[in-house]
C-alpha positions as CSV (number, residue, x, y, z in Angstrom):
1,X,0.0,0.0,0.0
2,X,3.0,2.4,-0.9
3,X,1.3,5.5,-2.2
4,X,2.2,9.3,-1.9
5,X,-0.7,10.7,-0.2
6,X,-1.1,14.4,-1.2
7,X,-2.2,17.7,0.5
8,X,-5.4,17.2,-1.2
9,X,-5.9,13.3,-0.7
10,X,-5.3,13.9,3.2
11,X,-7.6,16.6,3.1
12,X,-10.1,14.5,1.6
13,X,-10.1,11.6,3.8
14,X,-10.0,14.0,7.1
15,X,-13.7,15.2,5.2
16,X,-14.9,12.0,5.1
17,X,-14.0,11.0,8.4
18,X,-11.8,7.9,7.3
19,X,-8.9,9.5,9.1
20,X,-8.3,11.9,12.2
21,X,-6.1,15.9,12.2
22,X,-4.2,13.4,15.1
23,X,-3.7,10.1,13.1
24,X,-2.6,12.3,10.6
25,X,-0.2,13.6,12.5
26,X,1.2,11.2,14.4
27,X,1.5,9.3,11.2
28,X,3.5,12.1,9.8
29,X,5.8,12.1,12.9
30,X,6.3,8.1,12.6
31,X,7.2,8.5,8.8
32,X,9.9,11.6,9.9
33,X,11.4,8.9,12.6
34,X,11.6,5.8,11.1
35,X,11.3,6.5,7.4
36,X,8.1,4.7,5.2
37,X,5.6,5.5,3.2
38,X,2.7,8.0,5.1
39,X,-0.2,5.3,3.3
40,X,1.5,2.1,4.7
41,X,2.3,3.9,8.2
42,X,-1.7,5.1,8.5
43,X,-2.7,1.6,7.6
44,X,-0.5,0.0,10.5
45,X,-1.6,2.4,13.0
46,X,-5.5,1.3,12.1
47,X,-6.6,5.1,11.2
48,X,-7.9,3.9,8.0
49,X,-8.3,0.5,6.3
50,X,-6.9,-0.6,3.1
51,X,-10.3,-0.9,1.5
52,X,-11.3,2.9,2.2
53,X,-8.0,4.1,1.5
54,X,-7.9,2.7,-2.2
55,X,-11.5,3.3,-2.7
56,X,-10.3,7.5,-2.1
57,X,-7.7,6.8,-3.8
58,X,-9.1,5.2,-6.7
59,X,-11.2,8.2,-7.0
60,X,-8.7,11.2,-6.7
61,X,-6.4,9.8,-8.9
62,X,-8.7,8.0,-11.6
63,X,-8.1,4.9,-11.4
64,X,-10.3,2.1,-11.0
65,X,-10.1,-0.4,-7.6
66,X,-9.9,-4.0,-8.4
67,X,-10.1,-7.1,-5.9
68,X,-7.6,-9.6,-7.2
69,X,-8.9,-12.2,-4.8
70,X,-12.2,-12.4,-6.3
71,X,-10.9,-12.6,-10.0
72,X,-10.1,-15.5,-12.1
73,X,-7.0,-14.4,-14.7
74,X,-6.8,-16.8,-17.8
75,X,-3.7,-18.5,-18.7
76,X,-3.5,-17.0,-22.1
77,X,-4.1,-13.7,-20.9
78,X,-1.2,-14.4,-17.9
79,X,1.6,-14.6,-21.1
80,X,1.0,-11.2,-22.4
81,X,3.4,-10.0,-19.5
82,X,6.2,-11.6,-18.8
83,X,7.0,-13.3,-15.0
84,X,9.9,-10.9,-14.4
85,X,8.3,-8.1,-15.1
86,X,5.0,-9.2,-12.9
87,X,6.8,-9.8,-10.0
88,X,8.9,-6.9,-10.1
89,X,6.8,-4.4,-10.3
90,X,3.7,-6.6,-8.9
91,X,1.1,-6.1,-11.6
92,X,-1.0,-8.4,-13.6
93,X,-2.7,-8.5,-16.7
94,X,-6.6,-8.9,-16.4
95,X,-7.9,-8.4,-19.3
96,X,-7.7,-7.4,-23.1
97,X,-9.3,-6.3,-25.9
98,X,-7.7,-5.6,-29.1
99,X,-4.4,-3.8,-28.5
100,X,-5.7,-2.6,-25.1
101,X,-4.7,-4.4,-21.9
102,X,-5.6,-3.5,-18.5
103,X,-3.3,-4.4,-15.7
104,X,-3.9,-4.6,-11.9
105,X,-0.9,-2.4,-10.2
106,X,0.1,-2.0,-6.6
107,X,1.3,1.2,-7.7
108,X,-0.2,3.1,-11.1
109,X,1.7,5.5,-10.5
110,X,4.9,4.3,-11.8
111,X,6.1,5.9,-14.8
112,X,8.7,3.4,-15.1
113,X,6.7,0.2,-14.8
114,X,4.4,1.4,-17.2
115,X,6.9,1.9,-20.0
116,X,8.6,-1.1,-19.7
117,X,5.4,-3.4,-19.9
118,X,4.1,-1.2,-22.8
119,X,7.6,-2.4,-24.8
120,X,7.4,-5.3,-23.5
121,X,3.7,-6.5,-24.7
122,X,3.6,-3.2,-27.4
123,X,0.1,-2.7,-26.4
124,X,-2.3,0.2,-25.2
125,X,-1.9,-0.2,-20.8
126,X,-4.7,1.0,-18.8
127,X,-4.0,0.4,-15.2
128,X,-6.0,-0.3,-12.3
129,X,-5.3,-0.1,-8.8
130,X,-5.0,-3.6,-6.5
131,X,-4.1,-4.2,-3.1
132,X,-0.7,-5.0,-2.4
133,X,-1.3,-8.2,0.1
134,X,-3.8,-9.2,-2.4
135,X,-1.2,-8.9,-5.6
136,X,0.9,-11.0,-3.5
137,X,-1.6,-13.7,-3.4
138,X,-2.3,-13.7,-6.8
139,X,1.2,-13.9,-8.1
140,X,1.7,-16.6,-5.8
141,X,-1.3,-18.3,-6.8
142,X,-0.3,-17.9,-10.9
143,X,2.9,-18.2,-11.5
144,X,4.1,-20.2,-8.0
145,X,3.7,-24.5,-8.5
146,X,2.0,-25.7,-5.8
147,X,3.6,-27.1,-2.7
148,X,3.1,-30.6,-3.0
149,X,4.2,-30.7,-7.1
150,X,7.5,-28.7,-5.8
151,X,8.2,-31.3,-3.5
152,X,7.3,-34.4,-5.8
153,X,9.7,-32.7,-8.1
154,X,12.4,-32.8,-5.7
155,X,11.7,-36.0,-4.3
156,X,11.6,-37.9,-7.9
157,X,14.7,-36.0,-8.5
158,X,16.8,-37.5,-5.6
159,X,15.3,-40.8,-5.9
160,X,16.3,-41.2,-9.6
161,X,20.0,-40.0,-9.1
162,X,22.8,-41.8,-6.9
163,X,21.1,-40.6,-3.6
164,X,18.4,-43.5,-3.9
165,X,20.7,-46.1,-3.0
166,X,22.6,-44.9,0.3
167,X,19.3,-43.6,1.6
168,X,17.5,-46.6,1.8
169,X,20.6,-47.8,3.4
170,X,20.8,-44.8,5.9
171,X,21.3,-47.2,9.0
172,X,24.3,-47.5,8.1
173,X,25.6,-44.1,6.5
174,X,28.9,-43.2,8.1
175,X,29.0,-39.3,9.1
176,X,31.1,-38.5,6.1
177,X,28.5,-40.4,3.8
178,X,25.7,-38.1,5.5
179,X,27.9,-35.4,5.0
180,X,28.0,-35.9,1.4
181,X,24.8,-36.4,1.0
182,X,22.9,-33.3,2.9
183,X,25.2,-31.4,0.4
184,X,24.0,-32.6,-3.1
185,X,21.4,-30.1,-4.7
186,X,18.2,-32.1,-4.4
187,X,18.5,-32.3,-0.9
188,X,19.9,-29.0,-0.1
189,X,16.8,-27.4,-2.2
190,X,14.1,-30.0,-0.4
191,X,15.0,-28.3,2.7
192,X,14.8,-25.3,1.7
193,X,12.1,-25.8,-0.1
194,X,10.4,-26.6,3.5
195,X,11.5,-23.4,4.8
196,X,10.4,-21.2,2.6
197,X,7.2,-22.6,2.4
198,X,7.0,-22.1,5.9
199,X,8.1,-18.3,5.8
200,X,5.4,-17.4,2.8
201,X,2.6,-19.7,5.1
202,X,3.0,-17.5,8.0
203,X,3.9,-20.6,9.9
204,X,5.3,-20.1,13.7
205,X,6.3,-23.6,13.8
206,X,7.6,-26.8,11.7
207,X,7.9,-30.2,12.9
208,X,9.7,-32.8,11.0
209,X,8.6,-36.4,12.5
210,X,9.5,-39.7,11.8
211,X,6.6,-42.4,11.4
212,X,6.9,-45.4,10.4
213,X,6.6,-45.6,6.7
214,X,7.0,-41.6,6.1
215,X,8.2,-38.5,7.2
216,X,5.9,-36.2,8.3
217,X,6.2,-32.3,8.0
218,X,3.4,-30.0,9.8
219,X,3.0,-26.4,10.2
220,X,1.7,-24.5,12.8
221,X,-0.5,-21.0,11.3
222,X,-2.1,-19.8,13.2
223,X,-2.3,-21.3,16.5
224,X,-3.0,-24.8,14.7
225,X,-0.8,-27.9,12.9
226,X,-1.5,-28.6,9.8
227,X,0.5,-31.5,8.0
228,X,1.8,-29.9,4.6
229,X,4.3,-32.8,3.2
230,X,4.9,-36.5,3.5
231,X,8.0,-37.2,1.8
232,X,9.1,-41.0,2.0
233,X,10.9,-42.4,5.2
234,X,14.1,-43.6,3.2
235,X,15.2,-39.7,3.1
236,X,13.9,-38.4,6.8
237,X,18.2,-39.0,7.7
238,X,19.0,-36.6,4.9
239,X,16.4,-33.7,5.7
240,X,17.4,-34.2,9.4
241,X,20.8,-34.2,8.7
242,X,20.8,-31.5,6.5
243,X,19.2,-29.6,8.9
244,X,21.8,-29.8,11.7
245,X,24.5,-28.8,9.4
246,X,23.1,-25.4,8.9
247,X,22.8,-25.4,12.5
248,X,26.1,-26.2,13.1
249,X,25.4,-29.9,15.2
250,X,26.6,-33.2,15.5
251,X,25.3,-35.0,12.6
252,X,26.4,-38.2,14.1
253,X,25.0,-37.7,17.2
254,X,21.4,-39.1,17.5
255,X,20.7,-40.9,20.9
256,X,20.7,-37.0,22.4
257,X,18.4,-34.2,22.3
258,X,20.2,-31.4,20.3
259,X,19.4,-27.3,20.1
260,X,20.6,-24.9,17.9
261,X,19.8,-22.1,15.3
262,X,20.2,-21.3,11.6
263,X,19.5,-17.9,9.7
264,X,18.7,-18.2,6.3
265,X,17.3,-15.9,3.1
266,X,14.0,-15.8,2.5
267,X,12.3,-13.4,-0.3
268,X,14.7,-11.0,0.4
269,X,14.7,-10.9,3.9
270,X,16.6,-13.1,6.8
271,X,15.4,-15.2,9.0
272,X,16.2,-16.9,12.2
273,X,15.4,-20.3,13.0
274,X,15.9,-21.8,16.5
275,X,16.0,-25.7,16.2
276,X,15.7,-28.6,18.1
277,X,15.9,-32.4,18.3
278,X,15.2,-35.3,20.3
279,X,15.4,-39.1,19.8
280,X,12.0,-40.8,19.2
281,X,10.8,-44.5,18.3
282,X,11.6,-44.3,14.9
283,X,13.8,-42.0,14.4
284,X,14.8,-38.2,15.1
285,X,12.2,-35.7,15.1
286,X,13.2,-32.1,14.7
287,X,10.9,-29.2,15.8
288,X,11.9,-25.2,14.1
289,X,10.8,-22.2,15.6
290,X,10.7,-19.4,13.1
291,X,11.8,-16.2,14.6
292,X,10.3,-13.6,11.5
293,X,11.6,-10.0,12.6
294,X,8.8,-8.8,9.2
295,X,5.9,-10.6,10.9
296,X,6.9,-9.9,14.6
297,X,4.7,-6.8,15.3
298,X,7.8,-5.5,18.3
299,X,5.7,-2.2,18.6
300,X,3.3,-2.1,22.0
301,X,0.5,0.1,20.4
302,X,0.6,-2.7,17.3
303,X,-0.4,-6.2,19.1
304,X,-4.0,-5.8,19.1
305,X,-4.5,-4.8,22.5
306,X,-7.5,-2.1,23.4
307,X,-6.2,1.0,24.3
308,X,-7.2,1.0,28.0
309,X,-4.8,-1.9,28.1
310,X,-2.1,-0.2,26.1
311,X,-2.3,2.9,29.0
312,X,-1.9,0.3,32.0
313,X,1.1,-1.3,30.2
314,X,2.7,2.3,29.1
315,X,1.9,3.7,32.6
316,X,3.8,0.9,34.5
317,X,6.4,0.8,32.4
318,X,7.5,4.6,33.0
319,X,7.7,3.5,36.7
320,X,11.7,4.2,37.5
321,X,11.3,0.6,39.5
322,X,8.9,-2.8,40.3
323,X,8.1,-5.6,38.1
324,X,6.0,-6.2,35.1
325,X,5.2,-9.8,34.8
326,X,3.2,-11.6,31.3
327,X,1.6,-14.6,32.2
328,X,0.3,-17.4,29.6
329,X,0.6,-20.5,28.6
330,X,3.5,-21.7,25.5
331,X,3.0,-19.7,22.7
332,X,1.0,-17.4,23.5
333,X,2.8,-14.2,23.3
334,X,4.3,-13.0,26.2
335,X,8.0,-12.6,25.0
336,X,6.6,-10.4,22.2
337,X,5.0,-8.1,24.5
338,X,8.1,-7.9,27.0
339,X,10.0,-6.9,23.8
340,X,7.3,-4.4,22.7
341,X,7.6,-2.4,26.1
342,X,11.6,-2.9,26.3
343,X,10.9,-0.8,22.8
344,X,8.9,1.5,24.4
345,X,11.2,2.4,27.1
346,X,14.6,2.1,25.1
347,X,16.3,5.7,24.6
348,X,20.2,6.2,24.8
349,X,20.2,7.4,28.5
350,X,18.8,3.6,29.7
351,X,20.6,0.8,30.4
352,X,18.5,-2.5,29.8
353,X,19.9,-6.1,29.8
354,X,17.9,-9.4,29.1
355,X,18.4,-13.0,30.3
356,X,17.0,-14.8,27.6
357,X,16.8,-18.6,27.2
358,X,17.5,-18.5,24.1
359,X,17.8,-15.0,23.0
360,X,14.3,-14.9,20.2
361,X,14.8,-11.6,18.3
362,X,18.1,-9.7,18.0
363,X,17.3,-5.9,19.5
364,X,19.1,-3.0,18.4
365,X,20.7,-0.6,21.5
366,X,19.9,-3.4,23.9
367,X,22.2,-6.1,25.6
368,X,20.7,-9.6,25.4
369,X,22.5,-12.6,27.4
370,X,21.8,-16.1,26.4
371,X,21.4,-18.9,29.1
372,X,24.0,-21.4,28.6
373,X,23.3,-24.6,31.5
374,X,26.1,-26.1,30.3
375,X,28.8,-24.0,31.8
376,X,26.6,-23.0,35.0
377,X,25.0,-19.7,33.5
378,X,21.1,-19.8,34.6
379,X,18.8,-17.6,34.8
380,X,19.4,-16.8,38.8
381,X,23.8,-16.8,38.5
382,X,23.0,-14.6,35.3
383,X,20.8,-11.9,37.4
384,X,23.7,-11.7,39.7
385,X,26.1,-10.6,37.4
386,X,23.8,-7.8,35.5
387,X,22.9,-6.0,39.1
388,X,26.4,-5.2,39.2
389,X,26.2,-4.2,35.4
390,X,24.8,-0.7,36.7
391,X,21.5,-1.7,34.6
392,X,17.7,0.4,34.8
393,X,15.5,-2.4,33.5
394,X,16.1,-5.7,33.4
395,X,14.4,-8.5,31.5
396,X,14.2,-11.8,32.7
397,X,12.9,-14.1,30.1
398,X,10.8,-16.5,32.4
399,X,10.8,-17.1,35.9
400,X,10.9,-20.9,36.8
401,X,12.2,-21.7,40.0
402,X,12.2,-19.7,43.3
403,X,15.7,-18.4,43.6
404,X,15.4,-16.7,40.0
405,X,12.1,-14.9,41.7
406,X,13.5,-14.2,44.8
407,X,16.0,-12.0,43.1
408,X,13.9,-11.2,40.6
409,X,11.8,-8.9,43.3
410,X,15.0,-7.9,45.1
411,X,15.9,-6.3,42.2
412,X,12.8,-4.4,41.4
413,X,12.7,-3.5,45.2
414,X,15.9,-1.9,45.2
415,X,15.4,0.7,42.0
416,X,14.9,-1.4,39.4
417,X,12.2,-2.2,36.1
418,X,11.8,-6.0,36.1
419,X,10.1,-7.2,33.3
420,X,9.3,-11.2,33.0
421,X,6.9,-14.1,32.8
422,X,5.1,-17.0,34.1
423,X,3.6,-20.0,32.9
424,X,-0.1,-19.4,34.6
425,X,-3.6,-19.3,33.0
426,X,-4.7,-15.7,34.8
427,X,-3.2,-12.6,36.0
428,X,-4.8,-13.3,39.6
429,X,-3.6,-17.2,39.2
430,X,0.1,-15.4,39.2
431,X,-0.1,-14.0,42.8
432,X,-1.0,-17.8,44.3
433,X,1.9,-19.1,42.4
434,X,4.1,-16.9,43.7
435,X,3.3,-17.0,47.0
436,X,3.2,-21.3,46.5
437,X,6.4,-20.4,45.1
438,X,7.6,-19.5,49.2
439,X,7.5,-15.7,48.1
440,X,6.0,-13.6,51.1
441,X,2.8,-11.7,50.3
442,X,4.5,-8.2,51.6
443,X,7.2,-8.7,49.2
444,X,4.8,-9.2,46.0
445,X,3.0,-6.6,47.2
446,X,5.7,-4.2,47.4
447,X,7.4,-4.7,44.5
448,X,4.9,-6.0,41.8
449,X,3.4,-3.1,39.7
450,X,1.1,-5.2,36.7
451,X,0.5,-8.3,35.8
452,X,-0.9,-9.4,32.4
453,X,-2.3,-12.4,31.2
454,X,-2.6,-12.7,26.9
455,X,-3.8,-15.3,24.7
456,X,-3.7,-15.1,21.0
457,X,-7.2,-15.1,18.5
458,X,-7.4,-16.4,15.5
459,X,-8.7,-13.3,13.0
460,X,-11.3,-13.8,10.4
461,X,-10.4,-13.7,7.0
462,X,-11.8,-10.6,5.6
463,X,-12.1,-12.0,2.0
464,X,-14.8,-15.3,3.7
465,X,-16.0,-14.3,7.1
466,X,-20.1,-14.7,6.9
467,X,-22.2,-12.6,9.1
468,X,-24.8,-13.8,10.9
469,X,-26.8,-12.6,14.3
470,X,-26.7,-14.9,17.8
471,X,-29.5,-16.1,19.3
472,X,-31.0,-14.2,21.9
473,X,-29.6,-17.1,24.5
474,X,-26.2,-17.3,23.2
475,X,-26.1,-13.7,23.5
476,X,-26.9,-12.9,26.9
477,X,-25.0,-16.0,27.9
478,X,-21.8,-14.3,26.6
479,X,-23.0,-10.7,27.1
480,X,-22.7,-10.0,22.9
481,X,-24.8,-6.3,22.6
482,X,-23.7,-3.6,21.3
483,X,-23.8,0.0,23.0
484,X,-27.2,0.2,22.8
485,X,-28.2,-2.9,24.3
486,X,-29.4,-4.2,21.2
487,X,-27.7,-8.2,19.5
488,X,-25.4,-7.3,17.0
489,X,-24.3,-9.0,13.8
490,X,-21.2,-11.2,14.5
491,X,-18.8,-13.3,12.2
492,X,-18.1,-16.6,11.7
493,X,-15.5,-18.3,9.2
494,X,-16.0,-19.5,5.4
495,X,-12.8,-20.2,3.9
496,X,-11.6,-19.0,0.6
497,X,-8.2,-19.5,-1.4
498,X,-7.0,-16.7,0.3
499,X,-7.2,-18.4,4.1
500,X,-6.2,-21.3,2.8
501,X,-9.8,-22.3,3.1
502,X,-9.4,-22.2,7.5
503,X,-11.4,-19.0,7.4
504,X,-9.1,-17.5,9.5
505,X,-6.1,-15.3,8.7
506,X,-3.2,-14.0,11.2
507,X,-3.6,-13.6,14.8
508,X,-4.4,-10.7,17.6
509,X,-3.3,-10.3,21.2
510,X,-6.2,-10.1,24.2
511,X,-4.9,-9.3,27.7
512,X,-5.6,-8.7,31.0
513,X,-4.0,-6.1,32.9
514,X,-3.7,-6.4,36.7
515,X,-2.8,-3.3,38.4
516,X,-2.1,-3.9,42.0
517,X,-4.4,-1.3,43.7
518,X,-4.8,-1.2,47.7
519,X,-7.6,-3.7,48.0
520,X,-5.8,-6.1,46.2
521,X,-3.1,-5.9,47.9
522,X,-4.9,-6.1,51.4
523,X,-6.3,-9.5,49.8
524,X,-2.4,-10.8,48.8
525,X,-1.7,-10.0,53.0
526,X,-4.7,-12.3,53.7
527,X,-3.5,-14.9,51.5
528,X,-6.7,-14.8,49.7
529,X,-7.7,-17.5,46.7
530,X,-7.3,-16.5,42.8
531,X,-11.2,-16.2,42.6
532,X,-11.5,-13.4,45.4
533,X,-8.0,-12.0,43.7
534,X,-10.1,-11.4,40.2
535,X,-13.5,-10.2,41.5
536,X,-11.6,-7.3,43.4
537,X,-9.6,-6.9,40.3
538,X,-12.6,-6.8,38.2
539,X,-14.6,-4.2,40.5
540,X,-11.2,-1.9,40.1
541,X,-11.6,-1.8,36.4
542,X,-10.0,-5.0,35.1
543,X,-11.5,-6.5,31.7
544,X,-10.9,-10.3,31.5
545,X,-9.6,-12.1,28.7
546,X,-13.2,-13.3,27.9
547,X,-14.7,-9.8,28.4
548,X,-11.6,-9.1,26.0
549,X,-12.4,-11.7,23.3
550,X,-16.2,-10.6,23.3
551,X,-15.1,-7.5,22.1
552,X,-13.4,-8.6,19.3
553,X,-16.5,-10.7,18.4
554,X,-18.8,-7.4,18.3
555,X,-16.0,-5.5,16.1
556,X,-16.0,-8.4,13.6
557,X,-12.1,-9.4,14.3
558,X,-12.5,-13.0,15.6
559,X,-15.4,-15.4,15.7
560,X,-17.3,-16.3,18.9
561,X,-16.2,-20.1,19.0
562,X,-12.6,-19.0,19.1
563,X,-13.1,-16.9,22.0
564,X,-14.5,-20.1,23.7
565,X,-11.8,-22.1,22.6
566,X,-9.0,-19.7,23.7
567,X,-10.5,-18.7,27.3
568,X,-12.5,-22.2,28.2
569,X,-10.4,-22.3,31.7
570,X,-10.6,-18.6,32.5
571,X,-14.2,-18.6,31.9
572,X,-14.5,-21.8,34.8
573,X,-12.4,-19.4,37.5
574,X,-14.9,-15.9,37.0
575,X,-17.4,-18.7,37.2
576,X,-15.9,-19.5,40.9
């Protein structure tokens, strides 16, 4: 969505209320900071959607809007223009009569695109503006082969060259033979294959598991595994193999549980990998964390949260000392959201250090420290070390055992920002396990400033999602009305081409935000349970992670069987 919004163009969607004099603004100050285009920074923030943003300008500039997603392209008509030139300056053709051809364009703008096609196909152009994510799609969906042809390709390729016979005898491969082999082209380009695959999928997660007459390769988009590829079993050694060469392991090493990480090139961009492995009953299986720094959203007032949440989190972060902890299961977050408020508070005058096992996402200006158990350097010997490293805030990647929380609090009780997390289900559910933990109440009380609990939603696909209106029971069950007290249309998911026919596409954070106020604290001296904890909590202004999913529901973000899915055990403990 790279466009160069004008005086007039601005002026006109301030008049039509898409946008705000203060969005504007701060959009303006955002593109003089970090650089970018002023369209795709006012898109980020939310002032205006894509949709309204094209339609505007569509109309100021003349050209007319066209949804890619919802178009069929023939295949004759895909040869007038060349791949190169598709790709590179993302347009496509969509339709033609006589010598005129009109061509979808991310940008019509561009003087330069335009003469080259018209040499190139020496026909009349006439573009038409497309979205940019949808022009991605589309050229992925033309001109890309599918995944499963891509990896039969590969696969009939190794098995008809010299690789077929020492992988079916992999038993017995020497390291030097597997060395040899996780080198040769097909293999080198089935793994990559993989990863790419993964990058363009959005996928979080790959696993690569042995059964016992195939490999299996899954994805996780999402929040969910899907199984993508089943190549056969005879080459599982090879992919594995290969594998731990780029991650610089023992590749003849295979009754032991291995971890390392890999960075590789992916459309342009690089990419971190964090891998690891572990002997199972037929073989190794290998599990890859993809660590995107383009689809990491490492910007607080970007996650999704509502904007009374966003305050809380700001607001305790500008403390000069106490502790910040994210609570959440695996997955769910809560290292993102640490990062997005070490991002918030970073300037050149503060000193902030992490303890990180392992270190996620590189961070410019700030000193991360990877755990290392095999020369003694955990999380509590490493917190040690940084208090006498003269630091302000401190990150602390996850609190496990007591020691780590014991100085953990010390350290935000003696001047101090402590940022960290937990592995519990609620923000109140925190304070119990702390104090289980042989923490005293006075301490926690003393030092603790928020804590937030987060789970991830799945988002509706905005190409699919069908509308529909609740029953009157479901709705005052889960509270769904809208300000007025009336039942308001909701979403549920279709599935398209676009979604990958899930219905859902990309996730968004929900928290709750826990702000230690006197009458909760008077309830952590009593040693009160987690249900007393959240009803206090609740009457001082605290909106549960079910209150928080409803929301989404009534704005049309998520469905309402997500919401159920995602909060099922923090619905049973405001029940209590």
């Amino acid at each position: 969505m790279t466009f160069l919004l004008t005086k007039k163009i601005c002026d006109l969607l301030i008049t039509r209320k898409l946008i705000t004099e203060e969005n504007l603004n701060k959009a303006r100050e955002t593109c003089k900071d970090r650089g970018g285009s002023l369209s795709d920074i006012l898109v980020k923030m939310g002032a205006v959607s894509k949709e309204d943003l094209i339609t505007v300008l569509s109309e100021e500039l003349g050209f007319a809007p066209i949804n890619l997603s919802r178009y069929k392209i023939d295949d004759e008509l895909l040869k007038t223009i060349p791949k190169k030139i598709s790709f590179s300056y993302q347009m496509l053709p969509v339709s033609r009569i006589e010598k005129q051809l009109t061509v979808a364009m991310v940008d019509p703008l561009n003087i330069f695109a335009l003469d080259d096609l018209k040499i190139a196909t020496n026909l009349d152009i006439v573009p038409v503006i497309a979205d940019e994510d949808d022009m991605k799609d589309a050229l992925r969906r033309y001109y890309e082969k599918s995944a499963d042809e891509e990896i039969s390709e590969i696969v009939g390729s190794i098995e008809s060259g010299e690789m077929k016979t020492v992988a079916e005898a992999e038993d017995i491969l020497s390291s030097n033979e597997l060395l040899r082999i996780t080198e040769e082209a097909p293999v080198v380009k089935l793994v990559n294959t993989i990863m790419n695959r993964a990058v363009k999928e959005h996928a979080s997660d790959v696993m690569i598991e042995p059964m016992e007459n195939n490999t299996r390769v899954r994805f996780r988009i999402d929040g969910f595994l899907v199984v993508k590829y089943e190549p056969p079993k005879k080459f599982h050694q090879a992919i594995v193999s290969r594998i731990k060469v780029m991650s610089e392991l023992d590749i003849a090493e295979r009754r032991l549980p291995q971890d390392g990480r890999f960075r590789m090139r992916v459309e342009d961009r690089k990419v971190d990998f964090r891998i690891s492995t572990v002997p199972s009953s037929y073989g190794e299986k290998v599990a890859l964390r993809i660590l995107d720094k383009e689809q990491a959203k490492i910007d607080i007032k970007g996650l999704g949260f509502k904007q009374r949440d966003i305050e809380k989190m700001c607001k305790a972060s500008e403390q000069p000392h106490g502790m910040i902890l994210v609570c959440g299961p695996t997955g769910c977050g809560k290292t993102t959201t640490l990062y997005s408020v070490l991002k918030y508070v970073d300037e050149p005058g503060i000193n902030i250090v992490t303890v990180e096992d392992p270190v996620e996402y590189e961070l410019l200006g700030i000193n991360q420290v990877a755990i290392n158990h095999e020369v003694g350097l955990t999380f509590s010997s490493c917190l040690r070390s940084i208090l006498r490293q003269d630091p302000d805030v401190i990150m602390v990647g996850e609190i496990r055992d007591y020691e780590t929380l014991d100085i953990a609090i010390k350290s935000a009780l003696t001047g101090h920002l402590v940022l960290s997390t937990l592995h519990t289900n609620s923000a109140s559910g925190s304070i119990v396990r702390m104090i289980n933990m042989g923490v005293e109440p006075f301490l926690i009380s003393a030092s603790v400033e928020l804590i937030a609990a987060q789970r991830l939603l799945r988002k509706l696909c905005n190409e699919c999602k069908e509308p529909y209106v609740p029953s009157k029971e479901v709705a005052e069950k889960y509270k769904i009305f809208d300000k007025n007290g009336d039942i308001p249309k909701i979403y549920r998911p279709k599935g398209c081409p676009r979604c990958m026919n899930s219905g859902y596409k990309g996730r968004v954070g929900i928290i709750e935000c826990m702000q230690l106020t006197s009458a909760i604290k008077d309830l952590i001296f009593k040693r009160a349970q987690e249900f007393e904890i959240e009803r206090a909590a609740r009457k001082e202004g605290m909106t549960t992670l079910r209150e928080n999913g409803i929301e989404n529901v009534i704005e049309g973000i998520t469905s309402l069987e997500d919401v159920l899915r995602i909060t099922a055990e923090d619905r049973k403990l405001e029940q209590g």
